[in-house]
SEDO-293480 format. One record per residue (C-alpha): x, y, z; residue in three letters; residue number from 0. Coordinates in Angstrom, 1 decimal, padded with zeros to 4 digits. Example, Ala and Ser with C-alpha at 12.3 -4.5 7.8 and 13.67 -1.06 7.14 Angstrom:
012.3,-004.5,007.8,ALA,0
013.7,-001.1,007.1,SER,1
***
This chain:
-009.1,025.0,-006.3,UNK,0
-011.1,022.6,-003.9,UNK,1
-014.8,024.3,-003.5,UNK,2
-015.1,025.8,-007.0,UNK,3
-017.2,024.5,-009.3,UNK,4
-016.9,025.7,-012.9,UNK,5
-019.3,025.9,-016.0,UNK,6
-020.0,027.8,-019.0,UNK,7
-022.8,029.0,-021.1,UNK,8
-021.9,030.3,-024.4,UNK,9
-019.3,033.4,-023.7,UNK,10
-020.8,033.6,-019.7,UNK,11
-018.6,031.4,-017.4,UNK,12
-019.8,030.7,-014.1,UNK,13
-018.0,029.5,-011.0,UNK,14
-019.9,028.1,-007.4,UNK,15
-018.4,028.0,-004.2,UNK,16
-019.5,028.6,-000.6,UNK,17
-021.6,025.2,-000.8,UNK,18
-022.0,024.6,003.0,UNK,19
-022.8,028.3,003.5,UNK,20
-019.4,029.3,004.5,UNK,21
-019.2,032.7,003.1,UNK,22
-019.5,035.2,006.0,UNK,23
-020.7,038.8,005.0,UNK,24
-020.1,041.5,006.4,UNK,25
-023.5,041.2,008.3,UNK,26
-022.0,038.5,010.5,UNK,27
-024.6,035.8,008.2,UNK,28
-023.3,033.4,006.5,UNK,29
-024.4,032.4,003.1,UNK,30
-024.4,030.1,000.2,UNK,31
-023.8,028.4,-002.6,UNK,32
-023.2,031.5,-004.7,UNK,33
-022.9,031.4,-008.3,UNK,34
-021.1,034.2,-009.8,UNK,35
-021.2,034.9,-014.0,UNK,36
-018.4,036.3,-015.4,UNK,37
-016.8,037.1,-019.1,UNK,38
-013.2,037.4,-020.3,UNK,39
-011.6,038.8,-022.7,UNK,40
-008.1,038.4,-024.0,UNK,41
-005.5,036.5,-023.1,UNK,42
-003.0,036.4,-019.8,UNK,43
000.7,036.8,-020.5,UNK,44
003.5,035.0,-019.4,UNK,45
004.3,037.4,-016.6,UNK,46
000.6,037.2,-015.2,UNK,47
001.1,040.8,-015.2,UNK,48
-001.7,042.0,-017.5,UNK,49
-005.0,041.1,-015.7,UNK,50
-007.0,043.6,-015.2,UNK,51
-010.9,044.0,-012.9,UNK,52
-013.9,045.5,-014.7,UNK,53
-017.0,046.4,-012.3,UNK,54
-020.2,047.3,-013.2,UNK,55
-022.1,050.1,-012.3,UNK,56
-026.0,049.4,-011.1,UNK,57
-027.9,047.9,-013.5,UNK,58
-024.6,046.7,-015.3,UNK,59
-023.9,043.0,-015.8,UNK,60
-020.7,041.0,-017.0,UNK,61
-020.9,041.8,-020.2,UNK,62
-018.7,044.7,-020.5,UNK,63
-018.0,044.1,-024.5,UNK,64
-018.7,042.1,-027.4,UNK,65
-016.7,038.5,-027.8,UNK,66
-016.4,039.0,-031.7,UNK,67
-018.2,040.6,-034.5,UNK,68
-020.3,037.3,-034.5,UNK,69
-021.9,038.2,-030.8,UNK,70
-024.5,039.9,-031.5,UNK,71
-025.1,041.5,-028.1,UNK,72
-022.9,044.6,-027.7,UNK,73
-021.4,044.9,-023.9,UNK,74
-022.0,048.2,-021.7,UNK,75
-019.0,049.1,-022.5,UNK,76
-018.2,048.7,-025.7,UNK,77
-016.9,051.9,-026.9,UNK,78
-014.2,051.3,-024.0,UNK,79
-013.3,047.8,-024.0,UNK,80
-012.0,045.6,-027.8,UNK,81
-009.1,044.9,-029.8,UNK,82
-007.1,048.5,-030.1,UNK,83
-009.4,050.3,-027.7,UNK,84
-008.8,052.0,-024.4,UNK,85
-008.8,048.3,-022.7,UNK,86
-007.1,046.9,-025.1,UNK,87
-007.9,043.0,-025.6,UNK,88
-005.0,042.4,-027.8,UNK,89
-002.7,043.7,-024.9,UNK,90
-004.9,043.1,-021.6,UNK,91
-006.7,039.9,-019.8,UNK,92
-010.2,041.7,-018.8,UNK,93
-012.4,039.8,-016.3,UNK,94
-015.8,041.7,-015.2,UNK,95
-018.4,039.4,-013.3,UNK,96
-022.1,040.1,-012.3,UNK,97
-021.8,041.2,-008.7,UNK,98
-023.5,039.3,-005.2,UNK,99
-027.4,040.5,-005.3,UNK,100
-027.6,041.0,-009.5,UNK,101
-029.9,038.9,-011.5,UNK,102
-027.5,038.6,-014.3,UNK,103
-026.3,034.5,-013.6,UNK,104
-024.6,035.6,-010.1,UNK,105
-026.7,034.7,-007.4,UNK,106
-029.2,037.5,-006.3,UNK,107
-033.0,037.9,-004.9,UNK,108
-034.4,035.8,-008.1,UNK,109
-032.4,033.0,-007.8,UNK,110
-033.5,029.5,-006.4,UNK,111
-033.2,028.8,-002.5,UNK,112
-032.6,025.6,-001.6,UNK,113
-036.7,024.9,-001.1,UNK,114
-036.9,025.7,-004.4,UNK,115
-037.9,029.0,-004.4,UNK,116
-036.8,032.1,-005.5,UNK,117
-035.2,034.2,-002.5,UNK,118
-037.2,036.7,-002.8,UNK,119
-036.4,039.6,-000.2,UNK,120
-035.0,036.3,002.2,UNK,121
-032.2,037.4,000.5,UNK,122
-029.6,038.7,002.8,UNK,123
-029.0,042.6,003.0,UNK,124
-025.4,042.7,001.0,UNK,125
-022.8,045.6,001.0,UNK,126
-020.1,046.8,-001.2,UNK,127
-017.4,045.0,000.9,UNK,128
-019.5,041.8,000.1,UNK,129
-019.8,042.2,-003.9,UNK,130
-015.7,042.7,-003.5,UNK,131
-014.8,039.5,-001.3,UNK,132
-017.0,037.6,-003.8,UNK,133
-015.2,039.1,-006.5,UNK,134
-012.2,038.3,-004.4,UNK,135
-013.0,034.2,-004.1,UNK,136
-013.7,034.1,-007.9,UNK,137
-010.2,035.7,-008.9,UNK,138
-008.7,032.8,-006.1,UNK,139
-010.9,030.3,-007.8,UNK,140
-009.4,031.3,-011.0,UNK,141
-005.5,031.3,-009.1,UNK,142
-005.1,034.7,-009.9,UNK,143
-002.9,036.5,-007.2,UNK,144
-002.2,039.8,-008.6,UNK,145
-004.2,042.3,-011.2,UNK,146
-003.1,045.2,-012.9,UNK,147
-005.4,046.9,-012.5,UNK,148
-009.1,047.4,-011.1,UNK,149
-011.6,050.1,-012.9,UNK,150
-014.8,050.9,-012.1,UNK,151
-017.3,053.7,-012.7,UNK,152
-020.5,054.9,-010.4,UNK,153
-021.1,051.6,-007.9,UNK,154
-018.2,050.3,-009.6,UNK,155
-016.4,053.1,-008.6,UNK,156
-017.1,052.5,-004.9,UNK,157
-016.3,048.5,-005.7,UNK,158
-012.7,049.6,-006.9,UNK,159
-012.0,052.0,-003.7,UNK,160
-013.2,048.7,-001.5,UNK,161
-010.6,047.0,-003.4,UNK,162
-008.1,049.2,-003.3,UNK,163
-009.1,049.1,000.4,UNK,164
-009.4,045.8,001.5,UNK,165
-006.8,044.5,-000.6,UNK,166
-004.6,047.2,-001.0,UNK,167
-001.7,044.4,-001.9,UNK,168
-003.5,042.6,-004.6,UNK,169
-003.1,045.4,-007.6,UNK,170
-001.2,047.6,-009.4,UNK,171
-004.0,050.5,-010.0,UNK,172
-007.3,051.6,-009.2,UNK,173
-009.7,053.6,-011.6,UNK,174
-012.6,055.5,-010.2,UNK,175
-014.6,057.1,-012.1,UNK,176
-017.5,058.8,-010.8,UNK,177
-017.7,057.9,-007.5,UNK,178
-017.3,059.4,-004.2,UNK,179
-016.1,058.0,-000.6,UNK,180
-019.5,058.1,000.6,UNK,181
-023.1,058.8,-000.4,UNK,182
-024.4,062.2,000.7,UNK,183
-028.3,062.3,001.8,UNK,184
-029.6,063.3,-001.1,UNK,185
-028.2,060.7,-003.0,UNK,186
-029.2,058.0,-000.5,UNK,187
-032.8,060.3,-000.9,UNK,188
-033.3,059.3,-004.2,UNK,189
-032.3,055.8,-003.8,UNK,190
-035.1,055.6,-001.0,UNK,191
-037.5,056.8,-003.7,UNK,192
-036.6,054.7,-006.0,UNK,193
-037.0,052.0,-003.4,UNK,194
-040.4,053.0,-002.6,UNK,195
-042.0,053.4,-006.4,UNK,196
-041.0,049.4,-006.3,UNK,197
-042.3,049.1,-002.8,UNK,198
-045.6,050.4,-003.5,UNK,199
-046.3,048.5,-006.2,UNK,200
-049.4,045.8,-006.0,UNK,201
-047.8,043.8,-007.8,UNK,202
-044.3,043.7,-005.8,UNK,203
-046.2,041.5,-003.0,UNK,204
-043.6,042.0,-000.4,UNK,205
-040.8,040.7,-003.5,UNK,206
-042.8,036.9,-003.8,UNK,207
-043.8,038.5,-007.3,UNK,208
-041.7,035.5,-008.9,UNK,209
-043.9,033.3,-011.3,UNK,210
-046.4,036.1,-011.3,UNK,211
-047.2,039.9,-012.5,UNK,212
-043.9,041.9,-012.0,UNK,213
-043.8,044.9,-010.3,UNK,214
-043.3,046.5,-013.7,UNK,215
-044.8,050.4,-013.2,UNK,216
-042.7,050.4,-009.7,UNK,217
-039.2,049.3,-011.4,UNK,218
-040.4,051.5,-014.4,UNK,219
-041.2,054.8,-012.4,UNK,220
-037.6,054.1,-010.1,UNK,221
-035.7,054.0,-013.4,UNK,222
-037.2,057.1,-014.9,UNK,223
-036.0,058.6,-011.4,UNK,224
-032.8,057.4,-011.8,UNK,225
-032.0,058.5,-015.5,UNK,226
-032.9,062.2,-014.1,UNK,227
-030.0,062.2,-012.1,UNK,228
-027.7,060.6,-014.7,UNK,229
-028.1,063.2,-017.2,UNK,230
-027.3,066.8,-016.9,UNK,231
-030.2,070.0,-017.6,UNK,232
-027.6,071.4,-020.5,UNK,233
-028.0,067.6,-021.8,UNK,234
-031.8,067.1,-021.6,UNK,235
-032.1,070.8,-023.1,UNK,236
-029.6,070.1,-026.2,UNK,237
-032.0,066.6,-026.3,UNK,238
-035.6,067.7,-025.6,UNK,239
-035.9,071.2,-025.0,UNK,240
-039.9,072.0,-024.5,UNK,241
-040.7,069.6,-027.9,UNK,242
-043.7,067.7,-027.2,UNK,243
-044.6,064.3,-029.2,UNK,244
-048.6,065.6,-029.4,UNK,245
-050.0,068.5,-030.7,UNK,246
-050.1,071.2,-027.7,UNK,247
-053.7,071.1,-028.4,UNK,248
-053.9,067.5,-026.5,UNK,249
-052.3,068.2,-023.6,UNK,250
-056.0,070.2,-022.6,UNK,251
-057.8,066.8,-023.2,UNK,252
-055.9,064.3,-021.3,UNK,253
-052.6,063.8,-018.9,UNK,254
-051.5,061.4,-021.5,UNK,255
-050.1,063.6,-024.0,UNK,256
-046.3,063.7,-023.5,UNK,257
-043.6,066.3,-023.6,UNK,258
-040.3,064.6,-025.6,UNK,259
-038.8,063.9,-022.2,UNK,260
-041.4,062.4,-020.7,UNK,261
-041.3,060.1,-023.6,UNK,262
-037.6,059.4,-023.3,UNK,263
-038.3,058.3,-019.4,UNK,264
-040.9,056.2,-020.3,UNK,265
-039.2,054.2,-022.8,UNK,266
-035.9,053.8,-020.4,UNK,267
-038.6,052.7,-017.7,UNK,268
-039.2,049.7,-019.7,UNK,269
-036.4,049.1,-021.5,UNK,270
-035.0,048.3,-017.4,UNK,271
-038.1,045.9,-016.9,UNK,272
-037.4,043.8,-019.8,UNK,273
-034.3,042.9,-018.3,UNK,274
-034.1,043.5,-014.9,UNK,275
-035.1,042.5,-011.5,UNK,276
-037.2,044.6,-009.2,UNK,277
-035.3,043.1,-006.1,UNK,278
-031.7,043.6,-007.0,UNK,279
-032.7,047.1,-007.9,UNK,280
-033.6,047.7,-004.1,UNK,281
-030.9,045.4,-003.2,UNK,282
-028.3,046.9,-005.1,UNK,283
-029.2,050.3,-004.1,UNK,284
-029.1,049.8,-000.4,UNK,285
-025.5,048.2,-000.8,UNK,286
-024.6,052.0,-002.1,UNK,287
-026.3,053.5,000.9,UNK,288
-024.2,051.4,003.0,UNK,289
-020.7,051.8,001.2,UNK,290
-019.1,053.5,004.4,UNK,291
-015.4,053.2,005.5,UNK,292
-015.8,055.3,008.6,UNK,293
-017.9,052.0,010.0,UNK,294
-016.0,049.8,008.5,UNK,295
-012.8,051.0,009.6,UNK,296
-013.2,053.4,012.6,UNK,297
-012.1,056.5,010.2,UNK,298
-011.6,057.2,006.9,UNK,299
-008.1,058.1,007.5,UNK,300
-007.3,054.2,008.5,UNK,301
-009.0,052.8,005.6,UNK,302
-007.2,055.4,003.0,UNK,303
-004.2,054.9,005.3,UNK,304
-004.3,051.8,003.7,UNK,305
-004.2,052.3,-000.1,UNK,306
-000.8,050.9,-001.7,UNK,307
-002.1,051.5,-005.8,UNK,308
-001.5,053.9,-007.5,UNK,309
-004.9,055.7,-007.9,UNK,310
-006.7,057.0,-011.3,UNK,311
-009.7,059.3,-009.9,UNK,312
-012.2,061.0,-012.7,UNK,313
-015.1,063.1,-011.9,UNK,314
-017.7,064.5,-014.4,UNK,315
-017.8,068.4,-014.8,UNK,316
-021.6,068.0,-015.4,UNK,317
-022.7,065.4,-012.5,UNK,318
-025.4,066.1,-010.9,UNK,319
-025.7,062.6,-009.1,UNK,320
-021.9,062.7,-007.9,UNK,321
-021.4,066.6,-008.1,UNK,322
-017.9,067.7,-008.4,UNK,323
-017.9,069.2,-005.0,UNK,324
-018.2,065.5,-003.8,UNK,325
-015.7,064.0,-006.3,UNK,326
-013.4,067.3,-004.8,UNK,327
-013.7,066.5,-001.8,UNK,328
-012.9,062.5,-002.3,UNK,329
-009.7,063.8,-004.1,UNK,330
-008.7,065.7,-001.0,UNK,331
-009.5,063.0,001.5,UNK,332
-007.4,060.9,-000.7,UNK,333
-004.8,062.9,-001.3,UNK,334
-004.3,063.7,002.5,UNK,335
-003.9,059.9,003.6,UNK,336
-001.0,059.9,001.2,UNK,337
-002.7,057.9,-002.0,UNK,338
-001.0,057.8,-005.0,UNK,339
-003.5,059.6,-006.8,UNK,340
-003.9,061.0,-010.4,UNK,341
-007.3,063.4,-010.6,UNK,342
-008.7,064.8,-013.5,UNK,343
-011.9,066.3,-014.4,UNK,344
-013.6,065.5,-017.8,UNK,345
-015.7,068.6,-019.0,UNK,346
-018.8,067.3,-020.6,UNK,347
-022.4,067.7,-021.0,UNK,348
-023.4,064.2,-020.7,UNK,349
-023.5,064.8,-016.7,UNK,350
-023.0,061.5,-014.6,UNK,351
-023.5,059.0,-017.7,UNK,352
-020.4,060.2,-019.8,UNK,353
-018.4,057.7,-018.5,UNK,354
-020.5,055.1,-020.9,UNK,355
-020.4,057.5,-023.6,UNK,356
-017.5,059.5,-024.7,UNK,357
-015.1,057.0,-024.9,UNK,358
-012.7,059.8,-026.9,UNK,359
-012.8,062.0,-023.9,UNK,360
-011.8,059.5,-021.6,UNK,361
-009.2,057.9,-023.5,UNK,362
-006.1,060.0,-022.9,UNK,363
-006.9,060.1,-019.3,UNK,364
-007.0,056.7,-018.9,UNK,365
-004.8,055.5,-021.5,UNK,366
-001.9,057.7,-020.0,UNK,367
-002.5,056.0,-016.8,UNK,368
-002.6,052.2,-017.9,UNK,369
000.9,053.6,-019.5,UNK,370
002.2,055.0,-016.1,UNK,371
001.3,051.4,-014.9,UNK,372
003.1,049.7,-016.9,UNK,373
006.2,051.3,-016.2,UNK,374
***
C-alpha cells in the first residue's frame, strides 16, 4: 500500500507512514512520520478469518509472547498467548503493536524529531482514539480488512472498546478485561501523582533529560505508586505480611531499613527504569484520563449505540484500580445500548494484575468465547 514503508529487526517488524504529516489526531494536529513496532505470531488462513488484535496495557510493548524456545525474551503475556494456549498460535494469526506515545520502536516522546532531536514533551498530547486509528493504518498497511477478534486488558481494555467503537464493522469480538468506560477521579488522582513524582524530578528538566541523567527516582517512585493499586491488600498480606528484610532493631537507627514490601516496591521502581521512558509514562497516562466517549460522541449511549461485536467483558473480584462496582456499572451501560455482551467475574486475589497471571482462571472464560466466535 502506497505510504507504508516496511522493515524488520529480528522478530520486531516495523511499518512508517504519515510521512508529510498527514495523520490528523484527535487534537485537530497533524503529525508524522510514525513508526509503529509490531510482532506476529502464527499464520493467517485461507479464509482471512483467524486474525486476531492484541493491545497492551501501560507499560506493555509488542511483545506479547515468545517467537520459539530459541527467543530468549519471554512476551507479557506468555502464559496466555503460544502453540495450544488460550491464543492459540497453531489456530490464530496474532498481531500486537507498540502503541502512538510508547518508547518500545513505535514512535513516542524519545524518538528523533526531524531537527534531530528527541521530542521530548514537543510531542503532541495523544488519546486512546489516536493509539486505535494508528493501530487502524498498520492493519490497512498490512491489507487486513477484518479481525476476529480484538482483546485487550487495563489501557488495552479501553483500546478494544475504542475499537469496538470506532469501527464497530471491522471485527468479530471484543475482549475487555479490566477496564471500565471511563476513569473515575480517583483513578485519574493517582495517575496525576504519578505524573508529578516524574515532574518533580531535577533530573526530568522539563522532559529534555535525553542524552543526560534520567529522571530515574521520579519514574521509580510513580511505578511503586502504580503497583499499589495493581495488587490487592489480601495479595500483599499472603506476600509480605509485616516481614521486614532488617532486624527490627534497625529500623530505630535509620529510615533505610525496609519492611518486605517496601523492598518489593523498590525493586519494581527500577526494574521500570531499565526499560522505560519517563515521558510515555506521563504520556500514556494522560491518554487514560482522556479515554471519554461522552466527548467524543455527545453520549455514551450513541457511541455504545454503535457496538456491532459481540462483546467478552471480565472484571477482577479483587480490583482495587478498576473496582467491580466500576466494571458493574460498564456492564450495565453496555448491556442497556443493546451490546452483545458476555460478563463474567473472575474471583481472585491477585487484584487488578490477575489478568497477567492466572492464565488457568481465565482460560475457560475466554476460550468459551473465542469458541462462540467461531461459530
Amino acid at each position: 500500500m502506497q505510504d507504508c514503508f516496511f522493515y524488520e529487526e529480528g522478530y520486531k517488524k516495523y511499518v512508517r507512514f504519515a510521512q508529510n504529516k498527514d495523520f490528523k489526531l484527535e487534537s485537530g494536529k497533524y503529525f508524522g512520520p510514525i513508526d509503529v513496532a509490531y510482532e506476529t505470531y502464527g499464520t493467517i488462513n485461507d479464509k482471512k478469518n483467524n486474525i486476531i488484535l492484541i493491545t497492551h496495557a501501560l507499560t506493555g510493548d509488542s511483545h506479547v509472547a515468545k517467537h520459539s524456545e530459541e527467543d530468549e525474551k519471554l512476551g507479557w503475556w506468555d502464559k496466555f498467548v503460544g502453540p495450544g494456549k488460550i491464543f492459540d498460535t497453531n489456530k490464530y494469526f496474532i498481531i500486537c503493536s507498540n502503541v502512538l506515545g510508547g518508547c518500545q520502536g513505535t514512535t513516542g516522546p524519545s524518538s528523533i524529531s526531524e531537527d534531530g532531536k528527541p521530542y521530548g514533551i514537543r510531542f503532541p498530547i495523544i488519546t486512546i482514539k489516536d493509539m486505535v486509528n494508528v493501530q487502524k493504518k498498520l492493519l490497512d498497511c498490512l491489507n487486513i480488512e477484518h479481525i476476529h477478534c480484538v482483546v485487550g486488558g487495563s489501557m488495552g481494555g479501553m483500546q478494544a472498546l475504542e475499537w469496538a467503537v470506532s469501527y464497530p464493522d471491522f471485527m468479530d469480538g471484543v475482549i475487555n478485561i479490566a477496564s471500565p468506560l471511563r476513569l473515575n477521579p480517583q483513578s485519574i488522582a493517582f495517575n496525576e501523582v504519578m505524573r508529578r513524582a516524574i515532574m518533580s524530578d531535577p533530573n526530568w528538566k522539563n522532559g529534555d533529560y535525553y542524552g543526560d541523567d534520567i529522571p530515574q527516582n521520579g519514574l521509580s517512585i510513580a511505578r511503586m505508586i502504580g503497583m499499589i493499586t495493581y495488587q490487592s491488600d489480601v495479595l500483599m498480606e499472603k506476600k509480605f505480611n509485616r516481614r521486614t528484610k532488617d532486624p527490627i532493631e534497625t529500623f530505630f537507627d535509620s529510615f533505610n531499613t525496609e519492611f518486605e514490601v517496601e523492598s518489593y516496591l523498590h525493586y519494581q521502581g527500577l526494574k521500570l527504569v531499565q526499560r522505560f521512558d519517563a515521558n510515555t509514562y506521563l504520556y500514556l497516562t494522560r491518554a487514560m484520563d482522556l479515554f471519554d466517549f461522552e466527548r467524543e460522541y455527545g453520549s455514551i449511549e450513541n457511541a455504545l449505540k454503535r457496538i456491532k461485536a459481540k462483546f467478552l467483558l471480565v472484571a477482577i473480584t479483587s480490583d482495587i484500580l478498576f473496582p467491580l462496582s466500576q466494571m458493574r456499572q460498564t456492564r450495565d451501560e453496555l448491556l442497556k445500548y443493546g451490546v452483545k455482551l458476555y460478563y463474567n467475574e473472575i474471583e481472585s486475589d491477585y487484584g487488578h494484575d490477575s489478568f497477567l497471571v492466572e492464565d488457568n482462571k481465565f482460560r475457560p472464560i475466554l476460550s468459551d468465547f473465542l469458541d462462540e466466535l467461531d461459530k
